[in-house]
C-alpha positions, 0 to 999 in steps of 0.5 A: 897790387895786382894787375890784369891786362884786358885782354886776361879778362874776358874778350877783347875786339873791335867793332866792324864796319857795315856798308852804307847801303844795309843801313835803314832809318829804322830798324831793330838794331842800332848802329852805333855811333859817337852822336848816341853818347851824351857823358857816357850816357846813351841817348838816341836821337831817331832823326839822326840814328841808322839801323840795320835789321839783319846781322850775317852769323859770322857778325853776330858777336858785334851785337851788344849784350848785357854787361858788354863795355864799349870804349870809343877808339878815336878821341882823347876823351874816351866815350866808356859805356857798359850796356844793361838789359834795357838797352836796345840792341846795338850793333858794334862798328870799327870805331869801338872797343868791345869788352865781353868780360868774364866778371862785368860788374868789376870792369864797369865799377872799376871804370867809373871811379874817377882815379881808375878811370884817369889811370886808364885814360891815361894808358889809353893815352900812352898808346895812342898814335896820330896827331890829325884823328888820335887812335889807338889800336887793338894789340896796344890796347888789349894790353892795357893793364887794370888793378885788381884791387878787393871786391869790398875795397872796389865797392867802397870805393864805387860808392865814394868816387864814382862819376855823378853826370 
């Protein structure tokens, strides 16, 4: 079966990370943090959310779009989201992968089937270093290799394995 390492298939980076002194209690944009995901799912609270509302150009790319894939970077299990259009926008700190694929819907299909999804955690795993916070860092994990497996298989597959919360 063929394999495709992430960073063939699509853009592949960090988040960064703003000063405490541009964040706002509220705002048009989110700051993204692991406290907004409950089972992959995002959930915000508004007592505990900080925004920011500007985002300089040259950090314009941290700002989530429609199809973009978040994977967290610290932690054994990994928090995977792929935003939709109705999400609000977020801003992508340094404790994020971002995941701006040329073909969104096979990545977020392919990391909700359970046995792909495993398989993944387990190369994420594999690369991981630290015992006190476990990271894994960008190089290593651009390089993490997804099957390409049919789009009919996939979607099969999908409809079968998929994680229910």
């Amino acid at each position: 079966m063929e394999r495709k390492s992430l960073i063939k298939m699509g853009d592949v980076f960090s988040g960064k990370r703003i000063e405490k002194k541009y964040m706002e209690e509220n705002g048009k944009i989110l700051y993204l943090s692991y406290k907004h995901f409950i089972n992959d799912n995002l959930n915000i609270n508004f007592r505990v959310s900080q925004f920011i509302n500007h985002v300089e150009k040259q950090n314009q790319k941290f700002l989530t779009q429609d199809g973009d894939i978040v994977i967290s970077r610290f932690m054994e299990n990994r928090i995977i989201y792929s935003f939709n259009k109705n999400d609000p926008k977020c801003y992508i700190n340094d404790k994020w992968f971002l995941i701006r694929s040329e073909n969104k819907n096979y990545l977020n299909k392919y990391l909700k089937i359970k046995k792909f999804r495993k398989k993944f955690e387990t190369d994420c795993h594999c690369f991981t270093v630290g015992a006190l916070h476990p990271v894994i860092k960008l190089k290593e994990f651009k390089e993490i290799e997804i099957l390409i497996v049919p789009e009919k298989e996939l979607e099969a597959l999908y409809e079968k394995q998929r994680y229910i919360f």
